[in-house]
Each structure stands twice: as structure tokens, then as C-alpha cells.
C-alpha positions in Angstrom: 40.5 110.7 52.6 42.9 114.0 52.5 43.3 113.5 56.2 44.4 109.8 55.8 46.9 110.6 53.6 48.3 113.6 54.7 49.5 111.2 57.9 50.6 108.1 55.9 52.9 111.2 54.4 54.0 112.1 58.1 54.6 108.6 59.1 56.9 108.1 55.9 58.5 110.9 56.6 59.4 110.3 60.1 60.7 106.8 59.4 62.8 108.0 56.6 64.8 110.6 58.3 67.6 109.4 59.6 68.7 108.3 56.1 67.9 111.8 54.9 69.7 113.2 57.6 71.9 110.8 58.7 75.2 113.2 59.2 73.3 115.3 61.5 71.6 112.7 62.9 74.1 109.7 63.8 74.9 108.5 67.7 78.3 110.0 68.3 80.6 106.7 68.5 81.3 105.3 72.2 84.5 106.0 73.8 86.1 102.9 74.7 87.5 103.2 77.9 91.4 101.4 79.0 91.6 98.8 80.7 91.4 99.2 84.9 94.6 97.3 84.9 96.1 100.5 83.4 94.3 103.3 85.8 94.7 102.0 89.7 96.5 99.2 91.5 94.5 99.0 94.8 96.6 97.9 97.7 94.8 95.9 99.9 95.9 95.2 103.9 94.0 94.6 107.0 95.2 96.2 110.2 97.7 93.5 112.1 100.7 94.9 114.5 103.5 95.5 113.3 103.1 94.8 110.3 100.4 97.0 108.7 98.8 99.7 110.8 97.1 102.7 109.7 97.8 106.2 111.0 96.9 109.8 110.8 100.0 110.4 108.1 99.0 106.8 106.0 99.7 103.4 106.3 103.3 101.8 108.5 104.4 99.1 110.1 107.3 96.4 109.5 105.9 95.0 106.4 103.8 98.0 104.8 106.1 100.7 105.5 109.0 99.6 102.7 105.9 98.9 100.6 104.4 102.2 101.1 107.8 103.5 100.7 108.7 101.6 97.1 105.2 102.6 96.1 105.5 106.1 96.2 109.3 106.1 94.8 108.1 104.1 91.6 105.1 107.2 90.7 102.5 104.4 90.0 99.1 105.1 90.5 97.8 103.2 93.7 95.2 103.0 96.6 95.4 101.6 99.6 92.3 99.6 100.8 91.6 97.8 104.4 90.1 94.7 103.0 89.9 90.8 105.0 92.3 88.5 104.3 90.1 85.9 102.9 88.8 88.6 100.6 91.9 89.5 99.5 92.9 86.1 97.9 89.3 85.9 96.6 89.8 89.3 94.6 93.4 89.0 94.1 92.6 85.1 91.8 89.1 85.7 90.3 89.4 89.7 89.3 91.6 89.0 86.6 91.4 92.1 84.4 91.9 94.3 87.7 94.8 95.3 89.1 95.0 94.3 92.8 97.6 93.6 95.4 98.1 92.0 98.8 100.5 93.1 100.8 102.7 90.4 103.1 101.5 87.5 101.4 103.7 83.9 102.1 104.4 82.2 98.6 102.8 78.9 98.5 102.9 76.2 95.3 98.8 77.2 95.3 99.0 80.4 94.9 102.1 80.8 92.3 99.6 78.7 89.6 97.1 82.0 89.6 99.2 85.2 91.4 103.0 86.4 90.9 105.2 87.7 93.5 107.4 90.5 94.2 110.7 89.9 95.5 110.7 89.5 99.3 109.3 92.4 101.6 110.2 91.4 105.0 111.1 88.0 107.0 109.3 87.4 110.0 111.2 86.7 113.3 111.1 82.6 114.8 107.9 81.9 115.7 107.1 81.6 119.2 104.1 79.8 121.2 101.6 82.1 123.3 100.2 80.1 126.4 98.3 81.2 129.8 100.4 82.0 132.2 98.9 79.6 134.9 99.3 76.8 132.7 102.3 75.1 133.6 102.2 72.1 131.2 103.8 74.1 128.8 107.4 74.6 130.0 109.1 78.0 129.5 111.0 76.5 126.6 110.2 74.2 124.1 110.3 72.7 120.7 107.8 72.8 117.6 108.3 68.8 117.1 107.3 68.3 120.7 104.2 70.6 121.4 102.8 70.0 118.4 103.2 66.1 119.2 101.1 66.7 122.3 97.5 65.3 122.1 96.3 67.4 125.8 96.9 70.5 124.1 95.1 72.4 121.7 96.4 74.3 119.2 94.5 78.0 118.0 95.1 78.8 114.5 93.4 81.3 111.9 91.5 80.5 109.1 92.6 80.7 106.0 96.4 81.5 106.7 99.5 79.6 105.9 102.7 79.3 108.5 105.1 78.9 105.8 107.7 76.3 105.4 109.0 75.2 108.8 105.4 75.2 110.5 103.1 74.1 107.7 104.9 70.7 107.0 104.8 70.0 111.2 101.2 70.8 111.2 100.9 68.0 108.6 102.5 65.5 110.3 101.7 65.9 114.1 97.8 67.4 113.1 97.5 68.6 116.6 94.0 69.0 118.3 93.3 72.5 116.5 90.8 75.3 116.8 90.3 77.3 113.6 88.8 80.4 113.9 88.6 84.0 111.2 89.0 86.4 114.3 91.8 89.2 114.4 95.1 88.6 116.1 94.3 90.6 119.3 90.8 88.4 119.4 92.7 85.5 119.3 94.9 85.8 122.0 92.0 86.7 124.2 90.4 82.9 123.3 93.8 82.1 124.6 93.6 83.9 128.2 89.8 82.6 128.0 90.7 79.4 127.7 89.2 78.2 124.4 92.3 76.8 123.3 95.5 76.4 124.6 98.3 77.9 122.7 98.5 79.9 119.4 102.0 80.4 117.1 103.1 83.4 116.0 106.4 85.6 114.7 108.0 86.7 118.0 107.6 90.5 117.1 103.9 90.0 116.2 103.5 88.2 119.9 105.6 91.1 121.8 103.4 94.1 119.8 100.3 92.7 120.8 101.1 91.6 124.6 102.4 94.9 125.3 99.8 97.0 123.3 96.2 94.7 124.9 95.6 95.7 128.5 95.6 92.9 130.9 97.2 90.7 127.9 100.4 90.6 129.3 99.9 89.6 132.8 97.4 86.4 131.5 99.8 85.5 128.3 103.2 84.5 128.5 105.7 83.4 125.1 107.7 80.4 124.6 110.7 80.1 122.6 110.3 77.4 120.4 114.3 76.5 120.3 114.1 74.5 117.0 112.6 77.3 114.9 114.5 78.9 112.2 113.9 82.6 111.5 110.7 83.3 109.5 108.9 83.2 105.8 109.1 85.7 103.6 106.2 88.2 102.4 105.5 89.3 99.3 103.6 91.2 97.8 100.8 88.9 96.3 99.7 90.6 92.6 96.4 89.0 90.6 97.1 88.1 86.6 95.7 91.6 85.7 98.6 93.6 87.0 101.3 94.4 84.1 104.4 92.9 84.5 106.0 96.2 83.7 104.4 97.5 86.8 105.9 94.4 88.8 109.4 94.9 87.4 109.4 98.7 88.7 107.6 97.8 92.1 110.5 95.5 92.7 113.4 97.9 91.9 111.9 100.2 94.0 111.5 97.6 97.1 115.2 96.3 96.5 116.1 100.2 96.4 114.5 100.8 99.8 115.8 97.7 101.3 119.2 99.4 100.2 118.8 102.6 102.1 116.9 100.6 105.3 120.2 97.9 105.8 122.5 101.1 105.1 121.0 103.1 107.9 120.1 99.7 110.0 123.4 97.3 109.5 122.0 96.2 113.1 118.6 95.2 112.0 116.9 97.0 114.3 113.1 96.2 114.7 111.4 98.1 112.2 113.6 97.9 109.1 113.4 95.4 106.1 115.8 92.5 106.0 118.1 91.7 102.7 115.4 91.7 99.6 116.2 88.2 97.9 113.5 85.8 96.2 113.6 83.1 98.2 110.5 82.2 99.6 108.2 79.4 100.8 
């Protein structure tokens, strides 16, 4: 009987002490941590001459260099990150307490009802079409209107992209025979030389960087000048709702800053440099 009660006293005792004790006792509180919007922005690209390649001193190119360049003037804390392009909208419109970025981004009516844009970054150059050289039914100069209007030709495009103003709307209303694929620039030329389709569209600096940087590119590819085409989009960059608009506001004085310096030490507009910074866009 002794024994029985000495543990009902034990058990009491243990279930009462943490209100006997209960300032030496008590969970120390959480700490609540801020927001990620307020740590990191992560800056994502994917590799595509010339406009964003990575290199032993960081990231360059045409369209990641002034970005790079604005970046570091504004103090902001930032990460770059290789990521697809079809994973960067996905992240950039469904991570909205994040703050992510996509760098060289066309505005589009979709995408201004989710994202917000910086002012511009770059403007691509005409776009020009990339056939075979052996085949001749394309002549060495021609118009959007009329090789999209063929029906014997098919068209290579990649997935997921938009052509911005000029292109998009002809696309629309000729819907050439098309071949979609997700592959990389550089694959999709080789399609082209391969013969899986027949011509792909692209900015004129894009297509001169990659003929003259894929062996054996050159001598199976050829351009066109497409004589109707006006000069390029804009790109942006492309920022998902979690990134504060205080961050955007700096990012943007900094890219119209370096746009400054770029057309003060490039009036010529030599390849390379960023073109006027304005907000016009598609």
C-alpha cells in the first residue's frame, strides 16, 4: 500500500511541475524569421549568346551585362541562378512571397496581369531568317509577310517564347507550317542544317554569335534579311509579385544610370552596349 502511494505522489508530482516551475521551465519563444522577399533576389538566366553567358569573372553578355552592372551599383542583395526558361516564368508567377527575377523577358498583356517590369534593358537587332545554304527556295532577301505566307516551308520555333510585337501578330495570321521544339539556340540551328525544318527567326546578333561560334555552322547556315522588319522588342527584366517595389524603383535608376555611361562611351552603338532605356515595350 506504501509502495502504491509513494508513486501516485511521483506521478502528481511530475505532471505538476511545469506550473510549479514554469519560469524556469517555459519553451523559449520562436524567432520569427523576415520574409525571403527581404533577404535575396535570385537572378535567374540560362546561357544564350550574346545575351547572357557565364564566365570565369561572372555573368556578360548584351543583355546581362547592364543588368549585372545596375545590380551591383544599387548594393541589393542578389544571386544569380542558371535556371530554364520555362522554369523561370513558372517560379517568377506562382512563388509569390519570393523574390525572383528573369532577366531579358519581352512584356506581353499575359504576363503584366501576374509580373512587373523594369524599364527596358536592351532592344534586340531586326530579326533575320536562318536557312540551309543549299536551299535555294529561300531567296537571299526577303520579307516576313511573304515567308511566313509560304505553305512548302516550315518554320522552327521554341517552345514557350514570344517574338514580340512585329513577329507574334504575323505568326497569327499566316500560322505557318511550324515545328516547336524546348531545345537550346545552338540545338536548334543544328535541326536546321539537319533538315527538320526549314528556317528559324531570330535577332540578327543572336544569328551572327552563334554561326560564327558552332563549328561547321557557318558553312551549312546562311541569314536572310527580312527587309520589312523593324528593329527589335525590348527586354526587361521580368520580377514575380513578391519583389518590393522599393527594390524595383532602385533597380531601375541604376539600369537608366548605366544606360547613361554605356551611350556616353558608345554614341555609335557599337555591339555590346545598351540602347536608350525607355519603357516602351511589347
Amino acid at each position: 500500500m506504501a509502495s502504491g502511494i509513494t508513486v501516485a505522489c511521483v506521478v502528481v508530482f511530475l505532471w505538476g511541475r511545469p506550473y510549479w516551475f514554469s519560469s524556469r521551465l517555459e519553451s523559449p519563444p520562436i524567432p520569427s524569421l523576415p520574409p525571403t522577399s527581404c533577404e535575396v533576389l535570385w537572378v535567374h538566366y540560362h546561357e544564350r549568346v550574346p545575351y547572357y553567358v557565364t564566365t570565369s569573372t561572372g555573368v556578360t553578355g548584351v543583355c546581362a551585362g547592364p543588368v549585372r552592372r545596375a545590380l551591383e551599383q544599387t548594393g541589393l542583395p542578389h544571386r544569380w541562378q542558371i535556371t530554364p526558361p520555362r522554369r523561370q516564368l513558372l517560379w517568377l508567377k506562382t512563388r509569390s512571397t519570393e523574390a525572383h527575377a528573369g532577366v531579358g523577358w519581352f512584356r506581353t498583356p499575359e504576363r503584366e496581369t501576374w509580373g512587373r517590369f523594369s524599364v527596358s534593358v536592351y532592344q534586340d537587332g531586326p530579326f533575320v531568317a536562318v536557312t540551309r545554304r543549299s536551299d535555294r527556295r529561300i531567296p537571299e532577301v526577303t520579307t516576313g509577310a511573304a515567308l511566313l505566307s509560304r505553305r512548302d516551308l516550315v518554320l522552327l520555333t521554341k517552345a514557350g517564347y514570344a517574338y514580340g510585337p512585329w513577329l507574334d501578330p504575323l505568326l497569327d495570321l499566316y500560322r505557318p507550317p511550324r515545328l516547336v521544339s524546348p531545345g537550346a539556340e545552338p540545338g536548334l540551328l543544328r535541326m536546321i542544317a539537319m533538315g527538320r525544318a526549314d528556317y528559324i527567326l531570330m535577332a540578327a546578333e543572336e544569328a551572327e554569335a552563334l554561326l560564327a561560334g558552332e563549328d561547321g555552322l557557318n558553312n551549312a547556315l546562311r541569314t536572310v534579311p527580312l527587309s520589312d522588319a523593324p528593329p527589335g522588342p525590348m527586354r526587361h527584366l521580368l520580377f514575380s509579385p513578391g519583389v518590393p517595389e522599393v527594390w524595383i524603383a532602385r533597380i531601375d535608376e541604376a539600369l537608366q544610370n548605366t544606360a547613361a555611361i554605356s551611350q556616353k562611351r558608345h554614341p555609335s552603338q557599337e555591339p555590346g552596349t545598351c540602347p536608350p532605356v525607355t519603357h516602351v515595350g511589347p
